[in-house]
LUMMIVEX-513102 format. One line per field, with one value per residue (C-alpha): residue in three letters; chain; z, x, y. Coordinates in steps of 0.05 Angstrom, whole numbers. Layout:
N
code: ALA;...;
unit: A;...;
w: Z;...;
u: X;...;
v: Y;...;
END
This chain:
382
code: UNK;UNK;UNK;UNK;UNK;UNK;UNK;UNK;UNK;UNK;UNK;UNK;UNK;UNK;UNK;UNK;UNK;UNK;UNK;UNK;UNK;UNK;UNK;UNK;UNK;UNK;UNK;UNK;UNK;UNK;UNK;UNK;UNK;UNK;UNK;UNK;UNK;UNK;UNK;UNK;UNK;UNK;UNK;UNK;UNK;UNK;UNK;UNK;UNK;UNK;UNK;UNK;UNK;UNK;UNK;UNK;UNK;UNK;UNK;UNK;UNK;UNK;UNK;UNK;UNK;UNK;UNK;UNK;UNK;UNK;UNK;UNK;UNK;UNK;UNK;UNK;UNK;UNK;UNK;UNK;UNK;UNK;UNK;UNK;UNK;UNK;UNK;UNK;UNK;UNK;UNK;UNK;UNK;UNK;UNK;UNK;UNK;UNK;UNK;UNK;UNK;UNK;UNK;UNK;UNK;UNK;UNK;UNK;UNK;UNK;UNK;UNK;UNK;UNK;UNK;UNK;UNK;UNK;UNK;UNK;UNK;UNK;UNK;UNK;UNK;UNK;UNK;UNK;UNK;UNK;UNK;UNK;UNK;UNK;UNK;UNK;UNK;UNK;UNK;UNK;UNK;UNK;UNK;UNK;UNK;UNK;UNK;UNK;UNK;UNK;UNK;UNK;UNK;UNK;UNK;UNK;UNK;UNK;UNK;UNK;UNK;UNK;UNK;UNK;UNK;UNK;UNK;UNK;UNK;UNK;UNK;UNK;UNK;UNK;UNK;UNK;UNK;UNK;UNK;UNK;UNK;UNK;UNK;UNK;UNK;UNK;UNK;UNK;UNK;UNK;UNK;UNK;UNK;UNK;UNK;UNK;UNK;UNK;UNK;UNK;UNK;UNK;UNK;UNK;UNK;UNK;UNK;UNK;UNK;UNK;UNK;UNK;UNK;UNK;UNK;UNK;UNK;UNK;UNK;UNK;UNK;UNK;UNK;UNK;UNK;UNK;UNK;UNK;UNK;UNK;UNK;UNK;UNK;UNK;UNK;UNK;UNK;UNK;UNK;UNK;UNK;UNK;UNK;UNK;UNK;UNK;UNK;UNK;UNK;UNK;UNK;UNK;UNK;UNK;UNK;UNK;UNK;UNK;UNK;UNK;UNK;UNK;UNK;UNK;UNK;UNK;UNK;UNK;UNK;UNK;UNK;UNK;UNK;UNK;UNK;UNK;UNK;UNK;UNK;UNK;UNK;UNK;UNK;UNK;UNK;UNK;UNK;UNK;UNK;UNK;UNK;UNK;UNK;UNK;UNK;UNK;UNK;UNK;UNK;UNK;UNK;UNK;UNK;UNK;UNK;UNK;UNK;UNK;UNK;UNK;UNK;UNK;UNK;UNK;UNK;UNK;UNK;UNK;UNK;UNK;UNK;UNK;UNK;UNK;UNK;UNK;UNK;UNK;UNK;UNK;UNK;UNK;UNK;UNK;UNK;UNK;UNK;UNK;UNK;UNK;UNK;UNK;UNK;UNK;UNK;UNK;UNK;UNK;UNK;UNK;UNK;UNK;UNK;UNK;UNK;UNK;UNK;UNK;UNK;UNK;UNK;UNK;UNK;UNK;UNK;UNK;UNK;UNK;UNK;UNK;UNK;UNK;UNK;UNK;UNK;UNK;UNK;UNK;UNK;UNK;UNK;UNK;
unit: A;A;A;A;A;A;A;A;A;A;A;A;A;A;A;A;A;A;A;A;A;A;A;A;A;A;A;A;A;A;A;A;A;A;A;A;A;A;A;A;A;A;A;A;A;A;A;A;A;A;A;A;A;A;A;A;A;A;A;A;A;A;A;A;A;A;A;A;A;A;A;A;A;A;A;A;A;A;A;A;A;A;A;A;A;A;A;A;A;A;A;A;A;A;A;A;A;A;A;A;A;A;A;A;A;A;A;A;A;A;A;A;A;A;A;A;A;A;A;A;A;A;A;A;A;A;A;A;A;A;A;A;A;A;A;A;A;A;A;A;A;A;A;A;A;A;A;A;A;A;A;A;A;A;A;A;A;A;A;A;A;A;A;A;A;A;A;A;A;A;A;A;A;A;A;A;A;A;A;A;A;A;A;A;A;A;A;A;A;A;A;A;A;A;A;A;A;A;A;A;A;A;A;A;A;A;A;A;A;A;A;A;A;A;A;A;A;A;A;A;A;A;A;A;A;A;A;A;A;A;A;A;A;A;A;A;A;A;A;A;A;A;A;A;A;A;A;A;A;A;A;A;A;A;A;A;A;A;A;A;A;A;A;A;A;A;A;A;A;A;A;A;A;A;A;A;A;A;A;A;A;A;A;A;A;A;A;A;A;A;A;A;A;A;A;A;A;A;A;A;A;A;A;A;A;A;A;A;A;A;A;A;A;A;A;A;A;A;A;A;A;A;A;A;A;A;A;A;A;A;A;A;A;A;A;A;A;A;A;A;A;A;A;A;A;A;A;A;A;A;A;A;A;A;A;A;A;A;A;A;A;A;A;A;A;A;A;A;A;A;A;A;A;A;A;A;A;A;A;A;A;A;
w: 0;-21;33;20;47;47;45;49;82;44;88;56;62;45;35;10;6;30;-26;12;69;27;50;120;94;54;125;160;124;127;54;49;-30;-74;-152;-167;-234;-277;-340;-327;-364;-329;-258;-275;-298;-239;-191;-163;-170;-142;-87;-86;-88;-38;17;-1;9;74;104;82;26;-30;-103;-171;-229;-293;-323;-397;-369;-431;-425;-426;-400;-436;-412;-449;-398;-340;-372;-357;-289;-261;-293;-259;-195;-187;-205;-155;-93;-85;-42;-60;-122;-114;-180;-185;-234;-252;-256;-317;-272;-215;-267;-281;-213;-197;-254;-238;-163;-180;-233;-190;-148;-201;-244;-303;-348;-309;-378;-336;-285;-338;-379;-317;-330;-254;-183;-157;-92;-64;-92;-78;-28;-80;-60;-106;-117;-150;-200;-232;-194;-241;-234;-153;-171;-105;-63;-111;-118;-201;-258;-320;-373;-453;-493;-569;-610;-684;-706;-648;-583;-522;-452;-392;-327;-254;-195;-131;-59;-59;-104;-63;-50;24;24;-28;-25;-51;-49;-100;-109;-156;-202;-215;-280;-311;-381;-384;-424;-373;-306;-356;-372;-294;-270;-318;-303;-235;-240;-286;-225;-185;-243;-256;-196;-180;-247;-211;-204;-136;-81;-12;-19;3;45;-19;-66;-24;-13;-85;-100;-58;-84;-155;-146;-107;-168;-212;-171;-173;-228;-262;-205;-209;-289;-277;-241;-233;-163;-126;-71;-44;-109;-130;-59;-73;-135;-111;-56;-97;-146;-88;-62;-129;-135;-71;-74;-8;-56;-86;-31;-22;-98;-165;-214;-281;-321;-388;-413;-379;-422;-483;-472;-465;-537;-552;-516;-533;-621;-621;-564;-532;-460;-418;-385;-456;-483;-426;-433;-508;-484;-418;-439;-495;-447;-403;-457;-488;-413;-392;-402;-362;-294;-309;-225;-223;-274;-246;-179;-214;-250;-188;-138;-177;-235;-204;-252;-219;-211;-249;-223;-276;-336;-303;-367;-395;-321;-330;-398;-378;-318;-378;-422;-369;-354;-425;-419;-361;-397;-454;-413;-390;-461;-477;-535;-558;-610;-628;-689;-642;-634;-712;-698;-768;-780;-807;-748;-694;-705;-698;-641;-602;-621;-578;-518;-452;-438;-368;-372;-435;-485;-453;-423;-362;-313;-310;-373;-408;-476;-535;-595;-641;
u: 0;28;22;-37;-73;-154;-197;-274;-305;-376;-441;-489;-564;-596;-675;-727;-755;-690;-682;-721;-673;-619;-644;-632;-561;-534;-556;-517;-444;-465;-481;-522;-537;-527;-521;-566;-544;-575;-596;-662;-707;-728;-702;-752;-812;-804;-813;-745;-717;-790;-778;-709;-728;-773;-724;-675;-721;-755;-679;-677;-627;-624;-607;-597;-597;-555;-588;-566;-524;-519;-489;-410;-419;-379;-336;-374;-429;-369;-353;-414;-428;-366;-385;-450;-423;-377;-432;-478;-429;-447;-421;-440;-450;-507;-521;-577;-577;-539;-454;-454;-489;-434;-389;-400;-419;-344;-313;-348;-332;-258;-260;-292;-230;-177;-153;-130;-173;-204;-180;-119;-140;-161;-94;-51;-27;-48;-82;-141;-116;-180;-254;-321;-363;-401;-461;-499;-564;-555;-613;-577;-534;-470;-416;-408;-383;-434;-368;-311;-248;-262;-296;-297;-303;-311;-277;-291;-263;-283;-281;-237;-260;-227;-246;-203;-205;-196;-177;-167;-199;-218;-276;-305;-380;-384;-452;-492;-563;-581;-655;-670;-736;-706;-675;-736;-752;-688;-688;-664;-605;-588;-591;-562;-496;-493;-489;-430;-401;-401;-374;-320;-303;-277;-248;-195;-167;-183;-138;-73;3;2;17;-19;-88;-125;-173;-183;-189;-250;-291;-279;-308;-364;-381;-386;-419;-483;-487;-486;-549;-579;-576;-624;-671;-680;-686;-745;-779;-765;-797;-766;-737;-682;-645;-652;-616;-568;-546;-541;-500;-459;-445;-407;-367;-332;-303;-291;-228;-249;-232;-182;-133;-52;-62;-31;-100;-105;-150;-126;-203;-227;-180;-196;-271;-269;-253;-312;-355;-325;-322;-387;-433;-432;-467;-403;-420;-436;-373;-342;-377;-349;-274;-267;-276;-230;-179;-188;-181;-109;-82;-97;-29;10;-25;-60;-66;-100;-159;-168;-187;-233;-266;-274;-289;-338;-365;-366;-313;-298;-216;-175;-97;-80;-107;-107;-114;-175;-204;-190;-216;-275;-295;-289;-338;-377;-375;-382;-444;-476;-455;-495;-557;-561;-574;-495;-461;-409;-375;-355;-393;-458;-432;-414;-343;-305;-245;-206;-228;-189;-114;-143;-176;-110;-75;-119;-112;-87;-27;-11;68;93;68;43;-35;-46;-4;-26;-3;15;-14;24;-8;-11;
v: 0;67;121;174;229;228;289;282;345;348;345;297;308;240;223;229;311;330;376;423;438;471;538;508;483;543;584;539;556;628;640;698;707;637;624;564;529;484;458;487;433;376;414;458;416;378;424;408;491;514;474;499;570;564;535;587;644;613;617;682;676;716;674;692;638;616;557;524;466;420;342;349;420;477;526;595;579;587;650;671;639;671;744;734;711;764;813;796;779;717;667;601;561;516;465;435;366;312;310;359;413;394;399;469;497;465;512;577;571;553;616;680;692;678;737;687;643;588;539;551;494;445;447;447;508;533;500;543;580;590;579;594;550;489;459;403;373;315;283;229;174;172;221;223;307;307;289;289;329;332;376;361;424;416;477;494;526;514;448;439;410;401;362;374;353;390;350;392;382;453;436;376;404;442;402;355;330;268;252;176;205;258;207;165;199;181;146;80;96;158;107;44;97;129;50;33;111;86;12;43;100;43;-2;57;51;-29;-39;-28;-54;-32;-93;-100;-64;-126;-78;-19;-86;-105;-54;-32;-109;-100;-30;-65;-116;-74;-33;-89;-123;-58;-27;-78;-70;1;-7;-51;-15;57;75;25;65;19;3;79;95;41;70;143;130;78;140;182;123;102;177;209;154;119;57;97;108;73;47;78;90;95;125;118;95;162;200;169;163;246;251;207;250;321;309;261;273;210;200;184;119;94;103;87;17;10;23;-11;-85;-71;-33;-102;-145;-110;-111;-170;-199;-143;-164;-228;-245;-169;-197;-264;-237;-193;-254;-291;-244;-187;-233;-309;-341;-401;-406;-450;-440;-481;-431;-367;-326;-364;-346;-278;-268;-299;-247;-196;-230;-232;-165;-145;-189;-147;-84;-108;-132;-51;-42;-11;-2;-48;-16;60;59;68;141;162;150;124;83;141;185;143;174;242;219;188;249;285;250;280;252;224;229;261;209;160;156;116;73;5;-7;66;69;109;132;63;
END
């Protein structure tokens, strides 16, 4: 086990209706005048931002709002976020949505006190020094932004696109609330994606070199394989409470790195899914489902022992010491299997992607060290 240091300071609000104390919670940091961001949309049909606006004002807090968050959100909405925050003195960013809305409530707070370009964070060209208090809402069990030290921030610019990640503790939420209720109305697809965005959370950093993390490996195992009973429970029928609260709570715990911690991660199918999602559209999870067997299956051989406890202990291969790779490859068809009984894609022709589009693609690639993506085994442009 590697040493570490773990940082988890966000409140969490659980249950049902609990949406309507974050008056009571934005009182209780001091915030006296919030930004509330969202897509607008379905926040907004729902009755979720009345409800909103209502606890806010009970606790006597004034709010202004910036709505327009789109899937994969995009830095010109920052722009604006951070203009309008610093406008109004405000002094929390409350989003209220899905990871996208996180996403973006993440960038503006991280922007308003800097006197550069916020990009700045996402190309690793600066760390935020300070940032505004975030606070989320979260209607879609996926992401886990409601407790994790990441944004993620698409930037275009012609026919070029970029999507850059953040990671800093300063932009872990002060407080989230999670209520199940608000994700009931998901699509299949939506709650099908935020299950494998989930499952794939802990896979990059389950996928590891490192020795001794018998504990990590465990919990990361168990974490897994509740999502995995889940997820086809809650797509079956889409007011059962328990597997909705299963899944929500599953969401935070693969990315606020409590599985995460002593290990080396990788997250070389992360980096390569965001230029899936950034040039094509693609929901997240759904790519993230095309790459990740394949990304199993062309690594395989570098930590075969890595894979075969993975096929045995997540997906029920039974062990045979005397094939260990046949083992191994099983637990990934398998796993391909359950990807595909969520009603995934398979194959990056589901998104528009062409043949001659891929080296274009790899170019673009954030590179982990120089030019190689990812650790387990670092991947180079061919």
């Amino acid at each position: 086990m590697l040493d570490f240091t773990f940082f988890s300071p966000t409140r969490f609000f659980f249950g049902k209706g609990m949406e309507n104390r974050a008056g009571e919670a934005a009182a209780a940091i001091g915030s006296k005048k919030v930004l509330l961001h969202s897509g607008g949309g379905s926040a907004e049909r729902s009755g979720l931002l009345a409800r909103v606006r209502q606890s806010l004002a009970e606790a006597g807090i004034e709010y202004v709002e910036l709505a327009g968050v789109v899937p994969n959100p995009e830095l010109d909405l920052v722009y604006t976020g951070i203009e309008l925050a610093r406008a109004e003195n405000v002094d929390l960013i409350l989003s209220a949505g899905g990871g996208s809305a996180a996403d973006s409530a993440k960038a503006i707070a991280a922007g308003v006190p800097y006197d550069g370009d916020v990009w700045d964070f996402y190309i690793g060209k600066a760390q935020p020094a300070k940032v505004l208090p975030i606070a989320t809402i979260i209607t879609l069990a996926a992401t886990g932004s409601e407790g994790s030290n990441s944004s993620v921030i698409t930037k275009r610019m012609g026919d070029t696109v970029h999507k850059r990640g953040l990671n800093s503790d300063l932009i872990r939420p002060t407080f989230s609330i999670l209520n199940p209720e608000l994700t009931y109305t998901l699509p299949d697809y939506q709650l099908a994606a935020g299950a494998t965005d989930m499952i794939v959370h802990v896979l990059e950093r389950y996928i590891t070199n490192t020795a001794d993390v018998d504990l990590t490996d465990r919990l990361a195992e168990a974490l897994m394989q509740s999502v995995m009973i889940a997820a086809p429970q809650a797509l079956a029928d889409h007011e059962d409470y328990a597997s909705h609260a299963t899944l929500l709570w599953a969401g935070n715990l693969a990315h606020n790195n409590t599985v995460g911690v002593g290990r080396e991660h990788d997250w070389s199918s992360h980096q390569i899914e965001h230029e899936i999602s950034a040039y094509y559209g693609a929901t997240h999870g759904a790519g993230l489902a095309v790459l990740v067997p394949a990304f199993m299956t062309y690594t395989l051989s570098t930590n075969v022992t890595r894979y075969v406890q993975f096929a045995t202990r997540v997906m029920g291969v039974p062990n045979d010491p005397g094939h260990p790779e046949a083992v191994a490859r099983e637990g990934v068809r398998r796993f391909r299997s359950f990807l595909d009984s969520l009603g995934m894609p398979d194959n990056l022709r589901a998104f528009g992607v062409k043949e001659e589009d891929i080296p274009g693609l790899a170019r673009g690639v954030r590179r982990t060290n120089g030019e190689f993506v990812g650790f387990f085994q670092p991947l180079r442009q061919e």
